[in-house]
py3Dmol code that shows the C-alpha trace and the ligand (Angstrom):
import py3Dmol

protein = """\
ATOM      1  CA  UNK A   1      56.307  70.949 -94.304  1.00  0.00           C
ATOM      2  CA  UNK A   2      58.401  71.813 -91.297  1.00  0.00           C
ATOM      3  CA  UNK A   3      62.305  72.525 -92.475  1.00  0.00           C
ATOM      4  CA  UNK A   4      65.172  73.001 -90.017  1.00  0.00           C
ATOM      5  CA  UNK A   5      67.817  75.585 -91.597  1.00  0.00           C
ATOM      6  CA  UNK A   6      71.080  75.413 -89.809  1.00  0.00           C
ATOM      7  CA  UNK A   7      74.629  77.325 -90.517  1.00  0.00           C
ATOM      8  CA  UNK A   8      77.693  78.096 -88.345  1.00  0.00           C
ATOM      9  CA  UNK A   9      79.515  81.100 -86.959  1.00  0.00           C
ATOM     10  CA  UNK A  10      82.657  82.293 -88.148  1.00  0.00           C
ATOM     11  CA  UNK A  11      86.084  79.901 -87.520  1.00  0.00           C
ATOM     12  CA  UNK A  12      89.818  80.211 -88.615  1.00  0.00           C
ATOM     13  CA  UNK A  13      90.336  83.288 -90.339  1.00  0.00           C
ATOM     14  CA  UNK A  14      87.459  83.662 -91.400  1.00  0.00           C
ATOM     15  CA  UNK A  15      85.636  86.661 -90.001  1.00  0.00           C
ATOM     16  CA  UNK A  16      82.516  85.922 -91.524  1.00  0.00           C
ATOM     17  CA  UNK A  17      80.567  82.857 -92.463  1.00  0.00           C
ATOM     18  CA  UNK A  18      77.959  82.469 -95.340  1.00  0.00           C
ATOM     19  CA  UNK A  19      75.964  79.859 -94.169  1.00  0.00           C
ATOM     20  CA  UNK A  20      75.292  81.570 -91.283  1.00  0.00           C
ATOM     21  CA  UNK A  21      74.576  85.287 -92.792  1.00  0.00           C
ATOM     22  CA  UNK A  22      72.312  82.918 -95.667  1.00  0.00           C
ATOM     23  CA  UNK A  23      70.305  81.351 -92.773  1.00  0.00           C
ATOM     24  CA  UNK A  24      69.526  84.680 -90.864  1.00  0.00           C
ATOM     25  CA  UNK A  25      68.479  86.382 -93.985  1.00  0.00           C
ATOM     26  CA  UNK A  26      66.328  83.306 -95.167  1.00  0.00           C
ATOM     27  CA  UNK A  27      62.509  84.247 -95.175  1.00  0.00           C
ATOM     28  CA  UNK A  28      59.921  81.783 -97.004  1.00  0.00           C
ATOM     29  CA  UNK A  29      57.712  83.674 -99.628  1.00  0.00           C
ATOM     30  CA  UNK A  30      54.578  84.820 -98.599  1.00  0.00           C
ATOM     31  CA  UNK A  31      51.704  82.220 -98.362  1.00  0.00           C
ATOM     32  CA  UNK A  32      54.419  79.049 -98.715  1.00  0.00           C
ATOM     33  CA  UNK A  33      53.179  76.308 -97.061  1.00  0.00           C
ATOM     34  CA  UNK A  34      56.143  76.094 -94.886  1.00  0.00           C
ATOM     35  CA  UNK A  35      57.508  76.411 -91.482  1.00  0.00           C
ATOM     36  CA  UNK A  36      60.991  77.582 -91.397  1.00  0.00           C
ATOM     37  CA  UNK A  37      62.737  76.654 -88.146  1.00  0.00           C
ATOM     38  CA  UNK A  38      67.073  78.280 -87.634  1.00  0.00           C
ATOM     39  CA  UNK A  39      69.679  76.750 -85.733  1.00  0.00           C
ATOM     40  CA  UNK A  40      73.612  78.497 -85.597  1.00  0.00           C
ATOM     41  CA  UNK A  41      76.122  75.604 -84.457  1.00  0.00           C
ATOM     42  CA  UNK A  42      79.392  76.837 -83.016  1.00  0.00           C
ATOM     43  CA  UNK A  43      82.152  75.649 -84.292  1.00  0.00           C
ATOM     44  CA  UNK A  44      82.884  73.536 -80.945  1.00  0.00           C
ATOM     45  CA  UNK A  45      83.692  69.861 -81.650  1.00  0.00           C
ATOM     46  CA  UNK A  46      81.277  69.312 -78.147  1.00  0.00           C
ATOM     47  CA  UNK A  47      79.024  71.454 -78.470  1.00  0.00           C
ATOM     48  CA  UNK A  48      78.117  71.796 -81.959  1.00  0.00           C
ATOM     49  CA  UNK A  49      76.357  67.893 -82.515  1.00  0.00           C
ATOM     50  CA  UNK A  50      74.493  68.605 -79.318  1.00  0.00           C
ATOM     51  CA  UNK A  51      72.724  72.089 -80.149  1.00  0.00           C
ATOM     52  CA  UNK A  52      72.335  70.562 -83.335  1.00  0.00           C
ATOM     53  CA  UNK A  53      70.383  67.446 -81.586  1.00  0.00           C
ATOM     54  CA  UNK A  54      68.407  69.511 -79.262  1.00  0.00           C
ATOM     55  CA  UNK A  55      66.948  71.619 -82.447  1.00  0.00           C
ATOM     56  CA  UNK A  56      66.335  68.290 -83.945  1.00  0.00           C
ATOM     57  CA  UNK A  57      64.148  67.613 -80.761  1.00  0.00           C
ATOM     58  CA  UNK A  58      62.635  71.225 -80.447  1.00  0.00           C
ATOM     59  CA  UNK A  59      61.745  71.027 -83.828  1.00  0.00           C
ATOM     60  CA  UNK A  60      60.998  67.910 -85.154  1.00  0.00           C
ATOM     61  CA  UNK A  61      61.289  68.707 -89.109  1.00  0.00           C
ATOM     62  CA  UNK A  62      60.128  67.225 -91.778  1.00  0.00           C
ATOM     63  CA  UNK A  63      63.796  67.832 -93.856  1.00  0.00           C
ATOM     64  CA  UNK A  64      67.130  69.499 -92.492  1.00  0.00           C
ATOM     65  CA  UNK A  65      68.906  71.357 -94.930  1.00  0.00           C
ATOM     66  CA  UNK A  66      72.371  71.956 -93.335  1.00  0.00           C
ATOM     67  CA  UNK A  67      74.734  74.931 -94.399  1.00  0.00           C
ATOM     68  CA  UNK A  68      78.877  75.476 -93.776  1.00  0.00           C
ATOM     69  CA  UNK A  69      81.670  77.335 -95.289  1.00  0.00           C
ATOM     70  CA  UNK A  70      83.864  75.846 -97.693  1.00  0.00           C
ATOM     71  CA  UNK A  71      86.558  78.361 -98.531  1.00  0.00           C
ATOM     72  CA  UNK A  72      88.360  77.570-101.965  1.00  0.00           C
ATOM     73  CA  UNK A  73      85.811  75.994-103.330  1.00  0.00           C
ATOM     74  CA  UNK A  74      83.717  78.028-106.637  1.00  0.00           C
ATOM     75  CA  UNK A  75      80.095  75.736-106.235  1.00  0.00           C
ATOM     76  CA  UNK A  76      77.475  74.729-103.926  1.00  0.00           C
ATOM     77  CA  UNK A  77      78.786  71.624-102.925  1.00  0.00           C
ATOM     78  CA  UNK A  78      75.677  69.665-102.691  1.00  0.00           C
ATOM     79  CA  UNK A  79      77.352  66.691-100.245  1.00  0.00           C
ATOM     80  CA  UNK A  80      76.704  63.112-101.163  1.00  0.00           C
ATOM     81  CA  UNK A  81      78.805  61.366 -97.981  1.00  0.00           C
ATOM     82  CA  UNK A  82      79.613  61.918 -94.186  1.00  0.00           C
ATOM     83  CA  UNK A  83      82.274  59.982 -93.207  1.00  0.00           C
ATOM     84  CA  UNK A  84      82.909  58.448 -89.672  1.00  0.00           C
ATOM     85  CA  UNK A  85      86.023  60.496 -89.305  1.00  0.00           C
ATOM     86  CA  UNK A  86      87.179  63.741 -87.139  1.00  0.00           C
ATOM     87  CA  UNK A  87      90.741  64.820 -88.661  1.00  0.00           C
ATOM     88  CA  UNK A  88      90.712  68.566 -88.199  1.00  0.00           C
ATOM     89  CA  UNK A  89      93.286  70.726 -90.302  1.00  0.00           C
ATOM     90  CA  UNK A  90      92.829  73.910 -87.720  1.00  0.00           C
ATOM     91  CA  UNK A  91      91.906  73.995 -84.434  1.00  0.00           C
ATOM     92  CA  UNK A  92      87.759  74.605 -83.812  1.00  0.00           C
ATOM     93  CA  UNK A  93      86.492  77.956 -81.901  1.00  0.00           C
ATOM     94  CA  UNK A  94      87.657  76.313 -78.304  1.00  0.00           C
ATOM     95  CA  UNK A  95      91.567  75.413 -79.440  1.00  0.00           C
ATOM     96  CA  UNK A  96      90.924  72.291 -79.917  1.00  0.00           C
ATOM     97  CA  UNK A  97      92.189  70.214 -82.716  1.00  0.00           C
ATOM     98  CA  UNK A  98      91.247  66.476 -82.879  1.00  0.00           C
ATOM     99  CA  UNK A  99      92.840  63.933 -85.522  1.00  0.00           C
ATOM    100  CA  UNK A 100      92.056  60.483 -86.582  1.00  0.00           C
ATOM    101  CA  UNK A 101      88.904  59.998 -84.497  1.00  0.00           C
ATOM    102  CA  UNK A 102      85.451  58.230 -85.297  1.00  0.00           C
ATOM    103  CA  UNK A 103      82.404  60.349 -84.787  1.00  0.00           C
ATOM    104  CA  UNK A 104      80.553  57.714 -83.457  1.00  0.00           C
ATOM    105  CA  UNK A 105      82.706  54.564 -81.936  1.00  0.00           C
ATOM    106  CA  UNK A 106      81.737  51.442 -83.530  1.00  0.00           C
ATOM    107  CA  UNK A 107      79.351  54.018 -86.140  1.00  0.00           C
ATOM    108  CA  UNK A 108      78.714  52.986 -90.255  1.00  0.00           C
ATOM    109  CA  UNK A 109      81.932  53.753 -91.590  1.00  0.00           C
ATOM    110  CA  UNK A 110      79.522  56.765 -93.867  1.00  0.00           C
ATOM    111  CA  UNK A 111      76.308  57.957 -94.704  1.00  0.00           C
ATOM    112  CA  UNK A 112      74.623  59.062 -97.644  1.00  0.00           C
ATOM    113  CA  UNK A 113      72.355  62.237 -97.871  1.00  0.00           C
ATOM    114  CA  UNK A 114      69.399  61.785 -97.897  1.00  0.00           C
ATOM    115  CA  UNK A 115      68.314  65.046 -99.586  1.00  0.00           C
ATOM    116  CA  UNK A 116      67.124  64.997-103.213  1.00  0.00           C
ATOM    117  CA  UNK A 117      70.776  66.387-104.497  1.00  0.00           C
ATOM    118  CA  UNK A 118      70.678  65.298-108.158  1.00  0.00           C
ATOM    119  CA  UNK A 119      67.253  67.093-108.122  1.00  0.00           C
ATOM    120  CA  UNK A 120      68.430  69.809-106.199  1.00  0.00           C
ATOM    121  CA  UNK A 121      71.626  69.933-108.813  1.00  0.00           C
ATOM    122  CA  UNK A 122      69.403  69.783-111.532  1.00  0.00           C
ATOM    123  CA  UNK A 123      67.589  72.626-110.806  1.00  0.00           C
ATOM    124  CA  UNK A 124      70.296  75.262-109.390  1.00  0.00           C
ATOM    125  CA  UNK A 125      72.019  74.725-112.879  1.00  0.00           C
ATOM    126  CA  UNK A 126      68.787  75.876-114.897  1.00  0.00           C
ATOM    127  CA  UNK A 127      69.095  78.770-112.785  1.00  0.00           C
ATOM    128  CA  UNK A 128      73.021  79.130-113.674  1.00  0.00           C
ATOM    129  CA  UNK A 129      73.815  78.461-110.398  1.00  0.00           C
ATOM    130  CA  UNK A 130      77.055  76.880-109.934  1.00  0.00           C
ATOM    131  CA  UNK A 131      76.328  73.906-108.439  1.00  0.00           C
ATOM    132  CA  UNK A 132      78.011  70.196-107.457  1.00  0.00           C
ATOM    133  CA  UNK A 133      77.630  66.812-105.788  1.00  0.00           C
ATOM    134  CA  UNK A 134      80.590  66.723-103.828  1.00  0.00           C
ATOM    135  CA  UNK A 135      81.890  63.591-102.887  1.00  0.00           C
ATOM    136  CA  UNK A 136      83.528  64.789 -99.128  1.00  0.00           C
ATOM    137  CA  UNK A 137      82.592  67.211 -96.591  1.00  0.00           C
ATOM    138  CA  UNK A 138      86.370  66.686 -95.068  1.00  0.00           C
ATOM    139  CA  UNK A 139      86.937  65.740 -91.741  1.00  0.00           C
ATOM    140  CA  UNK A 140      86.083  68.757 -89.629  1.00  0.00           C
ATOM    141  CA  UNK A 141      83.108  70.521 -88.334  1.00  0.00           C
ATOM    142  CA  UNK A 142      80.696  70.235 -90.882  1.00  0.00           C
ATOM    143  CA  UNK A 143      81.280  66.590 -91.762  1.00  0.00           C
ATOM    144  CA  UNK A 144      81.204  65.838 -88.012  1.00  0.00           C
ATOM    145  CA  UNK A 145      77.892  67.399 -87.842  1.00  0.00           C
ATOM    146  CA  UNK A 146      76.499  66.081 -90.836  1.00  0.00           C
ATOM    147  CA  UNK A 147      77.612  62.365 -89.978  1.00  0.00           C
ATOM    148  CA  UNK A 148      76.007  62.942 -86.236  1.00  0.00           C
ATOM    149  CA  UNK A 149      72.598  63.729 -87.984  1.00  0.00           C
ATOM    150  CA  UNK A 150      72.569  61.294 -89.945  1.00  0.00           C
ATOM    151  CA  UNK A 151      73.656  58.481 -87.404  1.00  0.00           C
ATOM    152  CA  UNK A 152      70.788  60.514 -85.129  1.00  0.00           C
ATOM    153  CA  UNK A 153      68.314  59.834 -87.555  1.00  0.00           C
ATOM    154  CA  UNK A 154      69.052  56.292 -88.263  1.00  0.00           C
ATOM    155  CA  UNK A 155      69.228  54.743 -85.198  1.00  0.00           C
ATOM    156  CA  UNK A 156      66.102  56.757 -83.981  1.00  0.00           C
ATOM    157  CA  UNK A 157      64.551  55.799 -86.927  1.00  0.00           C
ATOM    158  CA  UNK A 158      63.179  59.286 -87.691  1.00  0.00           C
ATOM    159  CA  UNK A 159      60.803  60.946 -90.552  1.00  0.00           C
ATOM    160  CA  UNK A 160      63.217  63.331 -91.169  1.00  0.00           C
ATOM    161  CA  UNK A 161      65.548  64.025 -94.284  1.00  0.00           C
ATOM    162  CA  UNK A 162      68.804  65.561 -93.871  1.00  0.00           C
ATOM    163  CA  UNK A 163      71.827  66.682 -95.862  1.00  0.00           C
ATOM    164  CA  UNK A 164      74.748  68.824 -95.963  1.00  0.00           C
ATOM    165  CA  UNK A 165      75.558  71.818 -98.625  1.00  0.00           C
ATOM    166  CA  UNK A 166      78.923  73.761 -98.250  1.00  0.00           C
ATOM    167  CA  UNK A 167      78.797  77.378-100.017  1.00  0.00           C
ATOM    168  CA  UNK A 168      82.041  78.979-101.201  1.00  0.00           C
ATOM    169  CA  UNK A 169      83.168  82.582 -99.430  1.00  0.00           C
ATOM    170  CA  UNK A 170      81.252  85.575 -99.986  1.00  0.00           C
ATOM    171  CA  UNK A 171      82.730  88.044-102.283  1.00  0.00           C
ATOM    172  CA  UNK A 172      83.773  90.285 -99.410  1.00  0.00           C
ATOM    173  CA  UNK A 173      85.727  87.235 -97.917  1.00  0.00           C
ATOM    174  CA  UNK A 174      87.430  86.594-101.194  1.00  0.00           C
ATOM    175  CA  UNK A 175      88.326  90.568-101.376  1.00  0.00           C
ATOM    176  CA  UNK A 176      89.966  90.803 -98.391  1.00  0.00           C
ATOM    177  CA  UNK A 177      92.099  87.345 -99.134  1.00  0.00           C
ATOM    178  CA  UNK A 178      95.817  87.548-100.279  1.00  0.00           C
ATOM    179  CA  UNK A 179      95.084  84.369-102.459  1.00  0.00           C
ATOM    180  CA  UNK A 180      92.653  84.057-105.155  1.00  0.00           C
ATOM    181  CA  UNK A 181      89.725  82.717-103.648  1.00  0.00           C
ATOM    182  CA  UNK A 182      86.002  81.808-105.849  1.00  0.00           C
ATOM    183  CA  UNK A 183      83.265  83.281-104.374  1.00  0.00           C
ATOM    184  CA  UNK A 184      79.033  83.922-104.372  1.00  0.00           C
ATOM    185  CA  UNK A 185      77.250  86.191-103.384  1.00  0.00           C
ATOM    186  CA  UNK A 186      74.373  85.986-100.591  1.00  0.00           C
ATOM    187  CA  UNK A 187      71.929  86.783-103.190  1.00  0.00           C
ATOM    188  CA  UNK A 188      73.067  83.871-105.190  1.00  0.00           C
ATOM    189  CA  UNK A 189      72.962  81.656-102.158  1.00  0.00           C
ATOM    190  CA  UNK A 190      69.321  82.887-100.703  1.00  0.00           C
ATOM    191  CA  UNK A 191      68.564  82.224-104.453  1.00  0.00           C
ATOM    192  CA  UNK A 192      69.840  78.893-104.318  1.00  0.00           C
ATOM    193  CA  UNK A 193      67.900  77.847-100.811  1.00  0.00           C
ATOM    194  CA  UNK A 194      64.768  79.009-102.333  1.00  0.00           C
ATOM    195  CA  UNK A 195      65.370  76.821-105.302  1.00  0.00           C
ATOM    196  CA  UNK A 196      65.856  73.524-102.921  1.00  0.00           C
ATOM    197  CA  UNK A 197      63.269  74.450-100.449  1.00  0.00           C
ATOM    198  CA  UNK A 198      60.726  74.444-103.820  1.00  0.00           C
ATOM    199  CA  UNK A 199      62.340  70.926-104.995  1.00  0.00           C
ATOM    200  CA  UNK A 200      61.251  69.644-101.502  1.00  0.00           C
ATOM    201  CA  UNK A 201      58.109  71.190-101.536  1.00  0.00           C
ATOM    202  CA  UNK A 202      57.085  69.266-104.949  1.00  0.00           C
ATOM    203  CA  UNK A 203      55.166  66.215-104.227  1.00  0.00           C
ATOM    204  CA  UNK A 204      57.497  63.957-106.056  1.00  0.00           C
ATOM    205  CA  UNK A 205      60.516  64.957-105.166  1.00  0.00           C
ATOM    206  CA  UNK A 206      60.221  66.201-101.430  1.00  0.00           C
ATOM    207  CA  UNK A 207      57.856  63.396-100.447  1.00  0.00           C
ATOM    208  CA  UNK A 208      58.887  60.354-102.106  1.00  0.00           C
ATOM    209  CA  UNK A 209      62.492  58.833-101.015  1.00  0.00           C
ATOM    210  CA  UNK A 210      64.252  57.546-103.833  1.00  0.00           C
ATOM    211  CA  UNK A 211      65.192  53.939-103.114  1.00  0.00           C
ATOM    212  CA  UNK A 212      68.943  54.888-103.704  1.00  0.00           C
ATOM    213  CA  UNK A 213      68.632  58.276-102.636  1.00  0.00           C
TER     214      UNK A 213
END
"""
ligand_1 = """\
9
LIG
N 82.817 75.130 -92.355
C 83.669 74.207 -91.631
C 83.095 74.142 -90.245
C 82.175 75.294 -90.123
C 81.991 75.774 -91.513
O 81.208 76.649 -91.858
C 83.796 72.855 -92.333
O 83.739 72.820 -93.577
O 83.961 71.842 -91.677
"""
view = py3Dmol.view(width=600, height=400)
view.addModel(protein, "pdb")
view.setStyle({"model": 0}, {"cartoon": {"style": "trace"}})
view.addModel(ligand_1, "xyz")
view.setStyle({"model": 1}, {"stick": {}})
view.zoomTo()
view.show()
């Protein structure tokens, strides 16, 4: 099974970004049948669909399991939805800040996941990992790229499945905050990517797509 991982640099005020720092340290076990494949986006509302469609090309996976940053939040936030909406609360990393947009002109009003979440939620809680479906990926970078995936991979009509999972700050983010902010640590969320990448390696839950996934 071929897997793209992909995270994004640091934006805002944040100086660092966990789904970034969990993607670089990411390394399969030994002997896994798997081929991990990386991709960091920039958090450029141009730029970051299109790196994120050439890696689709260059790498032609099997399942993309997409990371981001969701500061304030205490769980993985396993997303259900991407919505057909740009409606950014800060500007991106180029100074740009775009409001009530459609991704995709004429697009689905929203996508579902197509990852195995309630499998993947399932599991990170037997591990007391705090977990969650999440119901919105908000309106900025990560839902834009998560909603130009999947649109990607419908029209195209590809083998591929694809989701989004926001992470909450690390614990050195939420230690240098002046607010109370929840927080994981890396280990928890290389931890947590193992424990997905092993629900999608199991035959009946990576392979076979659930008819409401
Ligand atoms: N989080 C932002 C964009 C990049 C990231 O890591 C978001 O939630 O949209």
């Amino acid at each position: 099974m071929k897997i793209l991982l992909t995270g994004f640099e640091p934006f805002g005020e944040s100086l660092f970004n966990p789904s970034q720092l969990l993607v670089n340290a990411y390394s399969p076990p030994a002997l896994a049948e798997i081929t991990i494949s990386k991709q960091i986006l920039p958090v450029d509302h141009d730029q970051a669909p299109k790196v994120l469609m050439t890696a689709l090309q260059d790498h032609q996976p099997d399942a993309v399991l997409s990371f981001g940053l969701a500061l304030g939040r205490a769980k993985i936030s396993l997303e259900k939805v991407a919505i057909n909406f740009k409606d950014y609360r800060i500007p991106d990393n180029t100074g740009i800040t775009l409001q009530d947009q459609p991704i995709v002109v004429d697009g689905p009003a929203a996508y579902f996941s197509t990852l195995p979440i309630r499998d993947f939620l399932t599991k990170l809680n037997e591990a007391d990992i705090p977990a969650e479906i999440s119901l919105t990926a908000g309106s900025y970078l990560c839902n834009q790229v998560f909603y130009s995936m999947m649109h990607h991979i419908a029209i195209k009509d590809l083998p591929m499945r694809a989701g989004f999972v926001h992470l909450p700050a690390l614990p050195k983010q939420a230690a240098q905050s002046a607010k109370p902010v929840p927080s994981m640590s890396l280990e928890q969320d290389l931890q947590g990517l193992q424990i997905m990448i092993d629900a999608l390696m199991e035959p009946a839950i990576g392979q076979n797509l659930p008819a409401y996934p």
